[in-house]
N, C-alpha and C positions, 0 to 999 in steps of 0.2 A: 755271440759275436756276429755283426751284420759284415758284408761284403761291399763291396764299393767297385763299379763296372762302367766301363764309357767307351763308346762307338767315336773310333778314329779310325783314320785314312792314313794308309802307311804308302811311300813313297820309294818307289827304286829310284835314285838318284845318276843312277846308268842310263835307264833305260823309260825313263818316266811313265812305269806301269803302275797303276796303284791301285791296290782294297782297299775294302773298307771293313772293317774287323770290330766285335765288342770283345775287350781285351778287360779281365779281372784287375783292378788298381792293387799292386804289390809294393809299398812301401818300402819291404824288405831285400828287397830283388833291386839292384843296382840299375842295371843298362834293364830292355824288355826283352821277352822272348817272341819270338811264334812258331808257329808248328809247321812241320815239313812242305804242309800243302799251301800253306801261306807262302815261304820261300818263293816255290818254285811258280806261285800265279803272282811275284812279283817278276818271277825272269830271271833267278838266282841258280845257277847252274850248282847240283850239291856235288860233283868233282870239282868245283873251284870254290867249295867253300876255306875260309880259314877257320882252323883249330885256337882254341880259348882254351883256359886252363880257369878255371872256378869251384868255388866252394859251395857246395849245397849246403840249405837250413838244416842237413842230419850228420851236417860235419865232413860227409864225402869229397874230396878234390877229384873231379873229372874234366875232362877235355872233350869240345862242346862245338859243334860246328857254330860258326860266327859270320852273318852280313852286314852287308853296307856299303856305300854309304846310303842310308835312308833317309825321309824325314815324316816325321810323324806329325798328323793335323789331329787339334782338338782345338774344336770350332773356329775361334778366329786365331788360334798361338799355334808354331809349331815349333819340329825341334831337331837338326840333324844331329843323325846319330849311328848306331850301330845297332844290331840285335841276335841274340842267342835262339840258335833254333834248335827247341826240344817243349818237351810236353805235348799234353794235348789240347792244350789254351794256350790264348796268347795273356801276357802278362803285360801291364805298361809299370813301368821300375821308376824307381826316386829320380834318376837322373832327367828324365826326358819332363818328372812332374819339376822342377825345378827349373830347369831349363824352360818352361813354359809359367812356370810362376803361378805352379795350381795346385792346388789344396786341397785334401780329403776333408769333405764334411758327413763323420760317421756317423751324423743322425739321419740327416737326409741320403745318406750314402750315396752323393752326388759330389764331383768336382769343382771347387768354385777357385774364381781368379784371386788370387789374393790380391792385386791391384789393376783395380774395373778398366782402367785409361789404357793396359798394357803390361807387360813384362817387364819388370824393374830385378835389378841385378845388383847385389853387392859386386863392389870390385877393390 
């Protein structure tokens, strides 16, 4: 099973401090995560994080410190959002690849747009 990885720019939408991060593409992972040191070198104070309640892929419900507001760049789309900080990677989850209208191609294990001209949305 190959893995699929993409360098984005993550955005404090406070404070507009941003990284730049390669984050594992996690289809199964909802919103993304990043890891503590990500947080706090966007300027995310962890006493004023909020508490998430979530389901881990081994069945566990824990409560998760949670930021935002963010906005995540991948290359020319991006995507406000919110994110889970834990692990030791950062994750980018379905919702932000949706929100930006990007697709996992597991052969090339690279992200491609699914519509070249832009971000197209059912509504």
């Amino acid at each position: 099973m190959s893995s699929t990885c993409a360098q984005i720019t993550i955005t404090n939408l406070f404070t507009n401090s941003t990284t730049r991060v390669r984050a594992l593409v996690d289809t199964g992972c909802m919103l993304s995560t990043v890891t503590d040191e990500v947080a706090q070198a966007l300027g995310f104070d962890p006493a004023e994080f909020t508490m998430k309640r979530i389901v881990l892929a081994d069945g566990r419900s824990v409560r998760v410190p949670t930021i935002g507001p963010i906005q995540i760049d991948y290359e020319d789309r991006s995507c406000k959002t919110e994110a889970y900080v834990m692990g030791d990677e950062c994750l980018l989850g379905c919702v932000p690849l949706e929100c930006m209208d990007l697709a996992v191609d597991p052969v090339k294990e690279r992200l491609v747009a699914r519509h070249p001209g832009g971000p197209v949305h059912r509504v």
